[in-house]
C-alpha positions as semicolon CSV with decimal commas, in nm:
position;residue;x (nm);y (nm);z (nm)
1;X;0,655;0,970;3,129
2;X;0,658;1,100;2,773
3;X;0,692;0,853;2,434
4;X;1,040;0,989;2,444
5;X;1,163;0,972;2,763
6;X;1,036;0,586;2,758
7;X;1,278;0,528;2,448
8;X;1,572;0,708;2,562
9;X;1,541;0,522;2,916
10;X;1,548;0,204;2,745
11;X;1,841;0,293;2,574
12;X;1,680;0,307;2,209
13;X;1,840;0,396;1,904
14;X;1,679;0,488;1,568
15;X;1,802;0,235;1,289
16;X;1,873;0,394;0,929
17;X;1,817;0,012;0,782
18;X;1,481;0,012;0,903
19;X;1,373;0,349;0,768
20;X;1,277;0,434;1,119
21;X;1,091;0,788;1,118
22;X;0,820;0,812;1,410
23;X;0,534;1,026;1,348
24;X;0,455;1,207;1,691
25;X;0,210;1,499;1,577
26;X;-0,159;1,480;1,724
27;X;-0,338;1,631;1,459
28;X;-0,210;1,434;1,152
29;X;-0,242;1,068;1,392
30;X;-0,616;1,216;1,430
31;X;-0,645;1,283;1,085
32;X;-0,516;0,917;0,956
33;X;-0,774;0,775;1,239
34;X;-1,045;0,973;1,072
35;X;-0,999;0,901;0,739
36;X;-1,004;0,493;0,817
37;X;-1,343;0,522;0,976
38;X;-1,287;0,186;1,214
39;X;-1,573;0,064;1,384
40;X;-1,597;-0,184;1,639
41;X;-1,572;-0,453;1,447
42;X;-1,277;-0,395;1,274
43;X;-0,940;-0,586;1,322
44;X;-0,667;-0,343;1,202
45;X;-0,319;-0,462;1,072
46;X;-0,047;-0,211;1,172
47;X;0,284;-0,247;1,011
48;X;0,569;-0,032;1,190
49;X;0,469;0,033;1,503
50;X;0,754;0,243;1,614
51;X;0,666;0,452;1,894
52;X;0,311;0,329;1,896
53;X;0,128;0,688;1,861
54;X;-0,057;0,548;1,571
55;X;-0,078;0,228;1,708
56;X;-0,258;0,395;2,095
57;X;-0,562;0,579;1,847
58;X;-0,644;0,256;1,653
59;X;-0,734;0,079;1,959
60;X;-0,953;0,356;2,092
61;X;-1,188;0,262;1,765
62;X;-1,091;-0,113;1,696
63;X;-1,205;-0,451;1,852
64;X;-0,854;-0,547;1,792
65;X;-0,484;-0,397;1,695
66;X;-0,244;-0,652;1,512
67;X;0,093;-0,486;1,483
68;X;0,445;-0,608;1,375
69;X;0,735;-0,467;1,444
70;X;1,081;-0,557;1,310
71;X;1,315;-0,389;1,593
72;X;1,283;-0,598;1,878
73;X;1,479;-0,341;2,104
74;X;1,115;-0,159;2,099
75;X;1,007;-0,453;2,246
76;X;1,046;-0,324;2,655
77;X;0,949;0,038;2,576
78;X;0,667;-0,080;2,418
79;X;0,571;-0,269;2,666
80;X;0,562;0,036;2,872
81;X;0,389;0,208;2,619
82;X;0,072;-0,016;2,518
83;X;0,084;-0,150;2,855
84;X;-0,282;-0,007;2,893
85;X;-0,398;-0,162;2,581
86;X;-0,573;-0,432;2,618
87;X;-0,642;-0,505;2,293
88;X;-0,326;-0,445;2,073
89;X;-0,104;-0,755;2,010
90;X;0,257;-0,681;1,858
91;X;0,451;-0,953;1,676
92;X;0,819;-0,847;1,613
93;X;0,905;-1,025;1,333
94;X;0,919;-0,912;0,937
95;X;0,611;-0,873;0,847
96;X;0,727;-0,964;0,505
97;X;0,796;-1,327;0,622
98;X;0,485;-1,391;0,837
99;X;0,210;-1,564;0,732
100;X;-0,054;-1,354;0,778
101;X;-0,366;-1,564;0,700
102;X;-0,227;-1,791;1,014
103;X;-0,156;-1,475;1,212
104;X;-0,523;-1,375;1,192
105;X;-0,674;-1,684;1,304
106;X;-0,725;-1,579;1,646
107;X;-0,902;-1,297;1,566
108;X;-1,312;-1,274;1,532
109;X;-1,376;-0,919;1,303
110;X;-1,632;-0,827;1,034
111;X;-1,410;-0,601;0,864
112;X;-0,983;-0,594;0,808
113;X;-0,804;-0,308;0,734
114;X;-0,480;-0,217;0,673
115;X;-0,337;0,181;0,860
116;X;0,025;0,209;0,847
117;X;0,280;0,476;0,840
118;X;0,513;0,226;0,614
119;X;0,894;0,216;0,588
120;X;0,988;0,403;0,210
121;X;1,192;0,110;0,128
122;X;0,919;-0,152;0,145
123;X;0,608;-0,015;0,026
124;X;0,538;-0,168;-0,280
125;X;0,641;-0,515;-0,151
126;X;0,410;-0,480;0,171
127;X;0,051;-0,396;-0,037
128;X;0,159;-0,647;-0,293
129;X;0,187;-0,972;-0,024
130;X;-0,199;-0,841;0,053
131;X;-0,303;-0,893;-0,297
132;X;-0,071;-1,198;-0,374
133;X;-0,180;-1,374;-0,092
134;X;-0,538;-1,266;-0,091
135;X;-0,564;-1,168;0,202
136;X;-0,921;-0,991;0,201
137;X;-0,887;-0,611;0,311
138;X;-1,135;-0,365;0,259
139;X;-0,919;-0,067;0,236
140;X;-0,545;0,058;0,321
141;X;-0,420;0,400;0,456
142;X;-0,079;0,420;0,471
143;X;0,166;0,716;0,494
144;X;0,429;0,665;0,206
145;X;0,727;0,880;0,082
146;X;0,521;1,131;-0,126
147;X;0,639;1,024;-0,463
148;X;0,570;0,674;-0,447
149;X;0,212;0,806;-0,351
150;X;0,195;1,005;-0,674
151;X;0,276;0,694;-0,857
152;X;-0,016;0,502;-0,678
153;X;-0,260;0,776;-0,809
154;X;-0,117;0,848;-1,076
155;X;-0,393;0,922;-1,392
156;X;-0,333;0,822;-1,763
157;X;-0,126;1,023;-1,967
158;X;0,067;1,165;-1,641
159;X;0,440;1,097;-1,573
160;X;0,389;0,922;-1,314
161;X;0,140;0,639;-1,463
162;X;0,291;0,325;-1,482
163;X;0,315;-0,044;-1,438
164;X;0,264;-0,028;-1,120
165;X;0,003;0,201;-1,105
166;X;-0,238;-0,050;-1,311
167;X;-0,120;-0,330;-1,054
168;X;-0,282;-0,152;-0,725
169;X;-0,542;0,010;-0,929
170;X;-0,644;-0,359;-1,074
171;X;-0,751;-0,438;-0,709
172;X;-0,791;-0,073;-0,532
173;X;-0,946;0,231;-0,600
174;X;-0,665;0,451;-0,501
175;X;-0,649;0,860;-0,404
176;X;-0,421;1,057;-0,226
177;X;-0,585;1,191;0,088
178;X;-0,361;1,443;0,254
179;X;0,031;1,562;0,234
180;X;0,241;1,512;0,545
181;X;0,558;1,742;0,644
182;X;0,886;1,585;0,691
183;X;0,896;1,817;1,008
184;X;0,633;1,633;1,191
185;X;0,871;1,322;1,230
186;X;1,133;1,222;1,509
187;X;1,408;1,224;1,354
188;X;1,317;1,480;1,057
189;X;1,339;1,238;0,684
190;X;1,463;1,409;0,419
191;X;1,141;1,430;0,200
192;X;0,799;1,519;0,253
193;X;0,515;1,201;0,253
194;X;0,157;1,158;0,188
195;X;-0,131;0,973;0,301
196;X;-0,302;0,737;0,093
197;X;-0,654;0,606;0,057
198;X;-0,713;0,220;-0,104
199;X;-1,093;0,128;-0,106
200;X;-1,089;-0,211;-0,267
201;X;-1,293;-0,227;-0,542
202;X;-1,585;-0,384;-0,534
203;X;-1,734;-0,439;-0,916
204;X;-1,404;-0,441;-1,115
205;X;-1,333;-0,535;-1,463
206;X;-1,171;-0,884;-1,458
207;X;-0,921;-1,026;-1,719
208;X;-0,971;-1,395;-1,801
209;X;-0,567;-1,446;-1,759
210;X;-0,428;-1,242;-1,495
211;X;-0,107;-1,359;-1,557
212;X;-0,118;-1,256;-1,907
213;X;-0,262;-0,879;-1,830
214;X;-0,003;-0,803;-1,604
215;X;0,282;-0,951;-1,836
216;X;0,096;-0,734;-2,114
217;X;0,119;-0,431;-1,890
218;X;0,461;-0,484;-1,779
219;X;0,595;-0,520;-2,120
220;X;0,436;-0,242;-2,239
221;X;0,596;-0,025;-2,018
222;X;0,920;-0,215;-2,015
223;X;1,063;0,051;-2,232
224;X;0,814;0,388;-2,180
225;X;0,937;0,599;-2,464
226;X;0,869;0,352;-2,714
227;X;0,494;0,238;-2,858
228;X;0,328;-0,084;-2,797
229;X;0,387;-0,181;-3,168
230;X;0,750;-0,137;-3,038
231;X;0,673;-0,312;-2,688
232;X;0,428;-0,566;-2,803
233;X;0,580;-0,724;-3,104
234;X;0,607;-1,060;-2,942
235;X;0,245;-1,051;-2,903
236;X;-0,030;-1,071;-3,234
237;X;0,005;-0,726;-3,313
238;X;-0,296;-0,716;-3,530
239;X;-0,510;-0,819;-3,278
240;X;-0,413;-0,569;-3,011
241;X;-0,420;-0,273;-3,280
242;X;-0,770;-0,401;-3,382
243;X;-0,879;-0,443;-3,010
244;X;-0,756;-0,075;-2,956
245;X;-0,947;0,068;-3,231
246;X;-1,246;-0,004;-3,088
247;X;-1,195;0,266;-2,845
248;X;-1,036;0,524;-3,092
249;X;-0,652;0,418;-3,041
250;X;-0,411;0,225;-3,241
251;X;-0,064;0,027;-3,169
252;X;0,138;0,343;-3,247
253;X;0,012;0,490;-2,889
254;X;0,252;0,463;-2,585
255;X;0,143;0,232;-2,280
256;X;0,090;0,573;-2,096
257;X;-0,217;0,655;-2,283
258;X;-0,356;0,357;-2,217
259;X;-0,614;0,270;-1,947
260;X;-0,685;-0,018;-1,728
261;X;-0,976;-0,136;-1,906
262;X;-0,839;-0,120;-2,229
263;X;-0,507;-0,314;-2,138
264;X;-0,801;-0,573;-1,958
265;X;-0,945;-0,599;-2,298
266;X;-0,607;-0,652;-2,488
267;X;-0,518;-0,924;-2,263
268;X;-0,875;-1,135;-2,277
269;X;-0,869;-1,069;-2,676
270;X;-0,515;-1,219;-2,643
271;X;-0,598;-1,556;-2,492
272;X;-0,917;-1,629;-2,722
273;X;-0,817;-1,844;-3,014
């Protein structure tokens, strides 16, 4: 019995709130697999299991599958489904509210990863309880709406660069691997998505205060249009225009055309006395 003969049997119905857009198509499930390169002593985190096509190739290449799953009518089909699995567990519960660190107890693994074909409407919070809870992955692949992934890996000076963009880049390098068609979905989305690639990073430039850099950043962005003289005036403004000349920019530049590492070095120049 197909995936979807297994659903419909069990009576299943797709759920608009839960952004629920199962990716069926061999070659792109291969690809995602591929570009994750699991070993055998990997534990991979699966958020959204759905139909559990992604969910079946992980555990080919894993020691262990941890999935969650916020529909619980999945729960019997899946059953059916991963019932050859031995070593996929699925919590249904919001991943949001877990606590993951407890979750993973269980678990012996040399190496956690993150593959995920995410809900649109969650993205950002998902990766962020990773970082905020420091929960020690070595990279994430997940399949997001392919506009949020533009803002991910988004460059300076590009429309797309933003706040955001300097929070995930802090912690990941970050590239968009592949575009997916909305046509290779059951049911079809109404926009196309993209796979993307975080490697955390493993020498990265550290601000004394990370509290203050990301205020820093997310004031200076607050209102794009406008300069950091403009964004920053709370802050000493003398300070960050002489910390930006040292790399050939002054407090009349947008928070655009600034990078990571300069913003880093605003912030620590910030908190000296």
């Amino acid at each position: 019995m197909n995936t979807k003969d297994i659903l419909n049997k069990n009576n299943f119905t797709f759920k608009k709130k839960f952004g629920q857009n199962f990716l069926l198509d061999q070659n792109v499930l291969n690809n995602i697999v591929d570009l994750a390169e699991i070993t055998k002593d990997t534990l991979v985190i699966e958020i959204g299991v759905g139909a559990a096509a992604l969910t079946k190739k992980l555990s080919l290449k894993a020691k262990n599958v941890l999935g969650y799953e916020i529909d619980k009518t999945l729960k019997d089909p899946l059953k059916v489904i991963l019932d050859e699995y031995e070593n996929v567990d699925v919590v249904y519960d919001d991943f949001l509210n877990r606590n993951i660190k407890q979750d993973l107890q269980k678990y012996k693994y040399d190496n956690l990863m993150v593959v995920a074909n995410l809900p649109y409407y969650i993205t950002t919070p998902i990766i962020s309880k990773f970082i905020n809870e420091k929960i020690d992955v070595s990279k994430i692949i997940v399949m997001v709406q392919n506009e949020v992934a533009d803002r991910f890996s988004a460059v300076i000076g590009s429309k797309n660069y933003n706040s955001l963009t300097i929070f995930l880049n802090y912690y990941f390098d970050i590239k968009k691997a592949f575009m997916v068609s909305r046509n290779v979905f059951y049911p079809k989305p109404n926009v196309d998505s993209a796979v993307v690639l975080f490697n955390k990073k493993k020498n990265k430039l550290k601000a004394i205060d990370e509290n203050m850099f990301f205020l820093i950043v997310r004031k200076a962005f607050k209102q794009k249009r406008k300069t950091l003289k403009n964004n920053l005036k709370d802050f000493d403004i003398d300070k960050i225009n002489c910390t930006l000349n040292k790399f050939g920019k002054d407090i009349n530049y947008r928070a655009e055309n600034i990078t990571i590492e300069e913003f880093i070095e605003i912030s620590n120049e910030l908190i000296k006395q």
